[in-house]
C-alpha positions as CSV (number, residue, x, y, z in Angstrom):
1,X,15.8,17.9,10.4
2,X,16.8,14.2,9.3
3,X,15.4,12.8,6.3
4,X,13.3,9.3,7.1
5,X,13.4,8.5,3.6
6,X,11.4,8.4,0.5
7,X,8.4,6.9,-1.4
8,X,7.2,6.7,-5.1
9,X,4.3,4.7,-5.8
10,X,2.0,4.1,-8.7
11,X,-1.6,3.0,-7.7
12,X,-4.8,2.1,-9.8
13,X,-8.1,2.0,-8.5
14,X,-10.2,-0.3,-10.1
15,X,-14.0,0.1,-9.1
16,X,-15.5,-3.7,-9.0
17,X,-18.9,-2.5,-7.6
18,X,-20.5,0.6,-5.9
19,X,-19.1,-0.6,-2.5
20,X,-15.8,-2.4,-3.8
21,X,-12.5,-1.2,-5.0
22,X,-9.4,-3.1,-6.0
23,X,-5.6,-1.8,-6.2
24,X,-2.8,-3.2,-7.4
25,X,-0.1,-0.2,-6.1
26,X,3.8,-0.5,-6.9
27,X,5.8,1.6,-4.9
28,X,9.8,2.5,-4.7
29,X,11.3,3.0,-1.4
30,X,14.3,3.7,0.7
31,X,12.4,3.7,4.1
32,X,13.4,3.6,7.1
33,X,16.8,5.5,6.1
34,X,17.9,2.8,4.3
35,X,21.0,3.5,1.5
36,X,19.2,1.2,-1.2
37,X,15.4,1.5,-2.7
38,X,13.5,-1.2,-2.3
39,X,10.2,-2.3,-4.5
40,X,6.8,-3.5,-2.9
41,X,4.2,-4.8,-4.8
42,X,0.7,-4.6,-3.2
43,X,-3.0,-5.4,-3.7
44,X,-5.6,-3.8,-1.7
45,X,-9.2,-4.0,-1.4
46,X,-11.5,-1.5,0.0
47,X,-15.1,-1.8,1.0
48,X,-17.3,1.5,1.5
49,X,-19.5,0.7,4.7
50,X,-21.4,3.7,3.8
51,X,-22.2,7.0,6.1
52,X,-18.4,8.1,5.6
53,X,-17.0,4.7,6.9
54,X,-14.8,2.1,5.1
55,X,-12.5,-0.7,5.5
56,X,-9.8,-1.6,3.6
57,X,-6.8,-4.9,3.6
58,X,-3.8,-4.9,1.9
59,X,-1.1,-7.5,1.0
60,X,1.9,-8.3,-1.1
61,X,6.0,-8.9,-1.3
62,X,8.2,-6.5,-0.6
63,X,12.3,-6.8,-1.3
64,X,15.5,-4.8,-1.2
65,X,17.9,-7.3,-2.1
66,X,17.3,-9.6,-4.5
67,X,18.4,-12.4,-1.9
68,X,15.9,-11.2,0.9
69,X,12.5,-10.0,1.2
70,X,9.3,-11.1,2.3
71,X,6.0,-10.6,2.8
72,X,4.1,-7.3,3.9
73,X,0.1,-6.9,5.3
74,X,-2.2,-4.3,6.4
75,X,-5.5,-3.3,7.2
76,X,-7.4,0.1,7.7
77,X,-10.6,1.6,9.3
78,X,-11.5,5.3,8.1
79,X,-14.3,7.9,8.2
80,X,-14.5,10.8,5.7
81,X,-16.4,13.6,6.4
């Protein structure tokens, strides 16, 4: 078994409304395999759509060096039952 890498991460959520959550997240990593950590810092807000359903974006900087880096984006669909 190889090892892909790690992750440490510190997240907050921060409830806006009853539907609405913001989360700044900092998170300390050497994926993929990489022989240095690098640190991304990310925002994300998530939107409950109700009946189990929610939606969520997510944006920010990551960097490994402190000559490179750039910027990272997401977004995410899910249904909890």
């Amino acid at each position: 078994i190889q090892t892909f890498g790690s992750r440490f991460f510190s997240r907050m959520d921060v409830v806006v409304t009853d539907n609405v959550t913001v989360a700044p997240i900092v998170e300390v990593t050497n994926m993929p395999s990489a022989e240095k950590y690098g640190v991304r810092l990310l925002g994300e807000v998530a939107l409950d759509l109700g009946g189990g359903f929610s939606t969520a974006v997510r944006g920010g900087y990551q960097a490994r060096l402190a000559t490179s880096g750039g910027p990272s984006a997401g977004a995410t669909i899910s249904y909890a039952f």
